[in-house]
C-alpha positions in Angstrom: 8.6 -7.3 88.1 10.6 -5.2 86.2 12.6 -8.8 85.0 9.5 -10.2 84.2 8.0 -7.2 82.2 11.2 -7.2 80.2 11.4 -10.8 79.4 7.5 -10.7 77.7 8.6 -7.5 75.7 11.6 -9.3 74.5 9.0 -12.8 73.6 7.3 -10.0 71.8 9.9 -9.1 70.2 11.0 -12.1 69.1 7.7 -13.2 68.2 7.2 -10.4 65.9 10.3 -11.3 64.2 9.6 -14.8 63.9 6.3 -14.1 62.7 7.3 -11.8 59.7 10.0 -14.3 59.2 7.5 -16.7 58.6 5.3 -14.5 56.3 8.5 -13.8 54.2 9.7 -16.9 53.9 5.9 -17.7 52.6 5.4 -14.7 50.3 8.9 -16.0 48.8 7.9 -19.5 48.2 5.0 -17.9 46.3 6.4 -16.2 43.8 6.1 -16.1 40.0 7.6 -18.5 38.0 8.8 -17.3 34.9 9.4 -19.4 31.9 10.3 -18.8 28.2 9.3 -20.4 24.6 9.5 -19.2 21.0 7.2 -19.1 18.2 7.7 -18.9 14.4 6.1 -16.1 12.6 5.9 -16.3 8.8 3.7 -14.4 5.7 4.9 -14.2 1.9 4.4 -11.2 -0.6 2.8 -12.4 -3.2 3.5 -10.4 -7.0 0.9 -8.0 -8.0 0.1 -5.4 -10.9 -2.9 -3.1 -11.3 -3.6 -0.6 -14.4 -5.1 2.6 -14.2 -6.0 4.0 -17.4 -7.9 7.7 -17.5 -10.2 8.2 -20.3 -8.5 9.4 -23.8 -10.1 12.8 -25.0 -10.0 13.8 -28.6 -10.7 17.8 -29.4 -13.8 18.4 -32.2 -13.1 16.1 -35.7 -13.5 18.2 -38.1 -12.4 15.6 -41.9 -8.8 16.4 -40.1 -6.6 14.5 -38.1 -6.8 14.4 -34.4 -4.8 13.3 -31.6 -4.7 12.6 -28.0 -2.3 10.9 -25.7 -3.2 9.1 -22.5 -0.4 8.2 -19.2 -0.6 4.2 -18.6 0.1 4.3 -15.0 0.8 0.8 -13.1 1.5 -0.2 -9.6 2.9 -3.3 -9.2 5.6 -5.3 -6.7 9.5 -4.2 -6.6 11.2 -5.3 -9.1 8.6 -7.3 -10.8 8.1 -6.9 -14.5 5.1 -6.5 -16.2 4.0 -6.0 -20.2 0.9 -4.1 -20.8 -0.8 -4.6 -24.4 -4.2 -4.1 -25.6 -6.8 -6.7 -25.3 -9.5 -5.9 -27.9 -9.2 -6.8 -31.2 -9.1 -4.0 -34.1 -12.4 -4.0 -35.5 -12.0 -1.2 -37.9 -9.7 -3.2 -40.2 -6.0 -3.5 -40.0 -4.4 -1.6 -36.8 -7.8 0.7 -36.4 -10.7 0.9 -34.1 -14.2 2.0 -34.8 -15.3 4.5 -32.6 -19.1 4.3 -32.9 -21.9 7.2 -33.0 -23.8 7.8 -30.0 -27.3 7.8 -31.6 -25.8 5.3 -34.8 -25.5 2.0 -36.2 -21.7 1.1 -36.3 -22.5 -1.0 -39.8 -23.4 2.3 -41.1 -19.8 3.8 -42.4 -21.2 7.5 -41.4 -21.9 6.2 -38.0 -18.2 5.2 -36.9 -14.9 7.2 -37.2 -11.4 5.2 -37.4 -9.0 5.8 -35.2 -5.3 4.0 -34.1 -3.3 3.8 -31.4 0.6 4.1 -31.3 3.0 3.5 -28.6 4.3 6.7 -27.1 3.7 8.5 -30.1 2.8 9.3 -33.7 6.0 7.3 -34.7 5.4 4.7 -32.3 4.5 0.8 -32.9 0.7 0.3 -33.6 -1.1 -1.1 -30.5 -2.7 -3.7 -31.0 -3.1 -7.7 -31.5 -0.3 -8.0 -28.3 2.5 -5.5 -30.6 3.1 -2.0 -29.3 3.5 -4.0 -25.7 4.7 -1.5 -22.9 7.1 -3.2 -20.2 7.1 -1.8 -16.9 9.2 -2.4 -14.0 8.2 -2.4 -10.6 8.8 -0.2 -7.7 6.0 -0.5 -5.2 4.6 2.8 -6.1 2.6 4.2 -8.9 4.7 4.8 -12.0 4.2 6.0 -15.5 4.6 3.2 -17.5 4.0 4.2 -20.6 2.2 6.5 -23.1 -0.6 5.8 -25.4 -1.5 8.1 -29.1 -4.3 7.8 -30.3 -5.0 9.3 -34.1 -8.3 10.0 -35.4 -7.6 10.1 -39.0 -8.2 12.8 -41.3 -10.8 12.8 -44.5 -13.1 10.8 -43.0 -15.9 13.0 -44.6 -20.1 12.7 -44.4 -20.3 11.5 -40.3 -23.1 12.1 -38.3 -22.8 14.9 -35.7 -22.6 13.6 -32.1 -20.2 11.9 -29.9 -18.1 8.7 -30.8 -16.7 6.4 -28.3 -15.3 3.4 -27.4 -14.2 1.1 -24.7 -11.1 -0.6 -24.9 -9.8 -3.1 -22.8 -5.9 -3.6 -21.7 -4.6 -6.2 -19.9 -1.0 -6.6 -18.0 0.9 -9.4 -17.6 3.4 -10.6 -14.7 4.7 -13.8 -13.1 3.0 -14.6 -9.9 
């Protein structure tokens, strides 16, 4: 008996190993398979420019000359360069601009004050007609690109009282 007990724990024993064995051997021929491939990724930067322009303030006009300045500020691609120049037309006759009476007829010559605009300063190049162009170079970031004065000028006698205005328009140009 004791032979015979022996012998079926040792058939166990063997059949337990056979049997995970077997489930190995399964579990192996089952696993992942891994295989690899590539894929192209592409995109282009294009060139862009924007403008930002805040409003231009003149202090009271009083028959004498007044002045403001006003920061160009541009933000355009690295390395890309840009010229900047006014895009309405003088209407005030030669370099100058009408700015027009709030509650007045700008036909009317005490309706509308004259005013120019200069690059960078009172010595600067008129603006206006594409002369007085700023160039501006790019960086990515917001930069000063240039300054614009503006000159009310002086003895400009028998206006209506109120506020004068206009709206000028600038445009930039770049290479796409």
């Amino acid at each position: 008996m004791f032979l015979y007990n022996h012998l079926i724990k040792d058939k166990i024993s063997v059949f337990g190993y056979l049997l995970s064995a077997l489930i190995s051997f399964h579990t192996q021929s089952k696993a992942a398979i891994t295989a690899t491939g590539t894929f192209t990724v592409t995109t282009s930067v294009i060139n862009t420019c924007s403008l930002s322009v805040p409003s231009m303030n003149f202090s009271s006009y009083s028959e004498n000359s007044v002045s403001a300045t006003v920061d160009i500020t541009a933000l355009c691609t690295p390395g890309l360069t840009a010229m900047i120049s006014f895009n309405t037309t003088p209407d005030g006759g030669g370099n100058n601009y009408k700015l027009i009476s709030e509650s007045g007829n700008e036909s009317l010559i005490s309706n509308y004050l004259l005013v120019n605009f200069k690059k960078e300063n009172r010595n600067g190049e008129f603006m206006s007609n594409n002369t007085g162009i700023i160039t501006a170079t790019g960086t990515g970031n917001q930069i000063t690109a240039g300054i614009i004065y503006g000159e009310v000028a002086g003895g400009q006698s028998g206006k209506v009282s109120g506020t004068y205005s206009k709206v000028l328009s600038l445009q930039i140009v770049y290479n796409n």
